[in-house]
N, C-alpha and C positions, 0 to 999 in steps of 0.2 A: 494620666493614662486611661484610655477608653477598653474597657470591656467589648467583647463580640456582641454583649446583648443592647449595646449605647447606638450600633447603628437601624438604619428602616429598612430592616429585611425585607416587610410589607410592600414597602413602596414601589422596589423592586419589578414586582408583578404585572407594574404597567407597561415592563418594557421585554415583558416574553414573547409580544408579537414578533416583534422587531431581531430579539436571537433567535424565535422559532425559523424565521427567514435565512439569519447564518447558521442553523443548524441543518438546514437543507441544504448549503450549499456547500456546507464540510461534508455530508452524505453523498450527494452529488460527482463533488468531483472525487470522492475515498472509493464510490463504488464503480463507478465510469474508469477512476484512473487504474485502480487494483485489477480488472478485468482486462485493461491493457497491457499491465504488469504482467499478469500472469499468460498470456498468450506469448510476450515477450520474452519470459523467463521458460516457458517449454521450448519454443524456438533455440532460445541462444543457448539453455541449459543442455540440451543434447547436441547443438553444436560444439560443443566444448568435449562432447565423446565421439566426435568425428575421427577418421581416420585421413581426411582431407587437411591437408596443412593450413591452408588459405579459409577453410571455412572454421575452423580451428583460431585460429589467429584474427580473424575479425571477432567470434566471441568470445574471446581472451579481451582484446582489446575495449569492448564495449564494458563488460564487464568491467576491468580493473578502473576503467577510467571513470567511471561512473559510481563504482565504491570507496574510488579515492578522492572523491569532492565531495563538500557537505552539499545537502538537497537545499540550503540555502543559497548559495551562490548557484546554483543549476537555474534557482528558479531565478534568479538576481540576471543572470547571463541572456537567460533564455527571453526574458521580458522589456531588458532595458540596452543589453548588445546586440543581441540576433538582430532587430530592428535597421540597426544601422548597417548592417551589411546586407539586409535583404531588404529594406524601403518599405516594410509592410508590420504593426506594432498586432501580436495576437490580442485576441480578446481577454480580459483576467481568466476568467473562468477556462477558457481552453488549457491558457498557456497553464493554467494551475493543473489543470486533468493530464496534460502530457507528460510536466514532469512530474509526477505522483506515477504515472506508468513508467516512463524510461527508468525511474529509480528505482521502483520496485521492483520490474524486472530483470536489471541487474542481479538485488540479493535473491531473489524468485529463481533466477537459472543457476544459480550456487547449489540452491535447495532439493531444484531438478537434478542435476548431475550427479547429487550425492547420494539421491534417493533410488536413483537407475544402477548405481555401481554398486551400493549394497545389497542388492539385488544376486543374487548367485549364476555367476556365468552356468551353470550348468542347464538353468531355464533356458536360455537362449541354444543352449545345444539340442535340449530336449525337444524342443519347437521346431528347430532346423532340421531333426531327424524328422521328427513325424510330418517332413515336407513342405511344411510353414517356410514363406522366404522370412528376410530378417525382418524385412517393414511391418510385416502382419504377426511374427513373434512378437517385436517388442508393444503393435497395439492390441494385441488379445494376451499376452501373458505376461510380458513385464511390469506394462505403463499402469496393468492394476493394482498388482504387488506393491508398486513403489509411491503410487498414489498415495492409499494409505499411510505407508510411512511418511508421507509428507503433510498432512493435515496437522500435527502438533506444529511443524516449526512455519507452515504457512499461515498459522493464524495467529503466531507471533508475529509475522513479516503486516497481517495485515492491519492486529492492533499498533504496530509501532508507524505506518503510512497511514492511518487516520489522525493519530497523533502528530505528526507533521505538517499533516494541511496546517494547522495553526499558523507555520511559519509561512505560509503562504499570503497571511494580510502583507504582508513587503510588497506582495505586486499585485495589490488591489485586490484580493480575490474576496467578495464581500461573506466570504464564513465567520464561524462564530467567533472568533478571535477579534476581528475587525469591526465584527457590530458591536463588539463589547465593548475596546478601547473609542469605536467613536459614543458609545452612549456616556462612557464613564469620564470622558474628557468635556463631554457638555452639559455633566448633571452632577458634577465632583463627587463620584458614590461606586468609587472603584474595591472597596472590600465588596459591598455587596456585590455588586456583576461581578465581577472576578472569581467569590467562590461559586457564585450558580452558575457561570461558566466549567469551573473546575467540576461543578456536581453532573453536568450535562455529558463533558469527557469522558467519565466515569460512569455513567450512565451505559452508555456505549459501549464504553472497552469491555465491561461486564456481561453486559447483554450481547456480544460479540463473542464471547469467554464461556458463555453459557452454550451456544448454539453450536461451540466446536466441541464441546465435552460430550455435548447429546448425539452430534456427528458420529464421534469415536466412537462412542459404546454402540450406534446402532451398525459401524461396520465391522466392529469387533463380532457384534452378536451374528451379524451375517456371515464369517467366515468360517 
């Protein structure tokens, strides 16, 4: 049985060009596609507070059906079926930026909807009275309120869709998952890459964890 200290941690280090390259392009598509996500989850998140049936019922739809499949077969459909029905194959890297946004913004307008309705209808009366229509109540006095409350759970939404790119090596997407397996499958030194991939993940999720906590306390301190 080999000890952790039997393998060449050392040797490792000549191949950090090579995941510094899959560590951009998990950055890449995590900050491209979260940015989608979240345009898509204000959208369809206060569609779902709609009083319109039909615009109600598409983001229900979107929603449920994009919560209830894993981001693995999203990305598996979107890369290897779409093709055959439109005659035209995305590039990895898009198709990996799109569904990192489509999926995000699913749980993203969960987070919107829940953050608007905690919210105290009495804001939106008070707005209404002092002559505000509803569009300019909800963006000068709800959508700030509810902001706020929504930085804790969206920056879990956004550590666990960085976390996911990984499963995106399935359709090429050259991040750091893919540059690991293809180094560690042609240089048989899959402990080593594997935990400095894991330390890199980590890396991230931390330094993502740190930036939401500084966030809070400086809109805490502003309120």
């Amino acid at each position: 049985m080999r000890s952790l200290w039997d393998f060449n941690w050392v040797g490792v280090l000549e191949f950090l060009p090579q995941l510094g390259v899959g560590l951009l392009y998990t950055l890449l598509v995590s900050v491209v596609g979260l940015v989608i996500g979240f345009v898509l989850g204000a959208i369809f998140g206060l569609a779902r507070l709609s009083r319109f049936k039909i615009v109600y019922a598409i983001a229900s739809i979107y929603i449920e059906v994009i919560r209830g499949t894993p981001l693995l077969v999203q990305a598996i459909w979107l890369f290897f079926a779409l093709p055959l029905i439109i005659k035209y194959t995305l590039p990895s890297v898009l198709a990996g930026i799109i569904v990192i946004g489509i999926n995000s913004g699913a749980y993203i307008a969960e987070i919107v909807r829940g953050a608007v309705q905690s919210i105290d209808k009495g804001q939106m009366e008070a707005g209404r009275s002092l002559g505000m229509s509803h569009h300019i109540t909800m963006l000068k006095v709800i959508w700030p309120q509810a902001f706020k409350r929504m930085i804790p759970p969206l920056g879990n939404q956004f550590i666990i869709s960085i976390k996911d790119t990984s499963l995106l090596s399935v359709i090429l997407v050259p991040e750091l998952l893919f540059q690991s397996r293809t180094i560690a499958s042609n240089h048989f030194n899959a402990v080593e890459i594997y935990t400095l991939v894991a330390v890199f993940y980590l890396a991230i999720t931390l330094t993502l964890s740190l930036i939401l906590r500084i966030t809070e306390k400086h809109l805490e301190a502003r309120s």
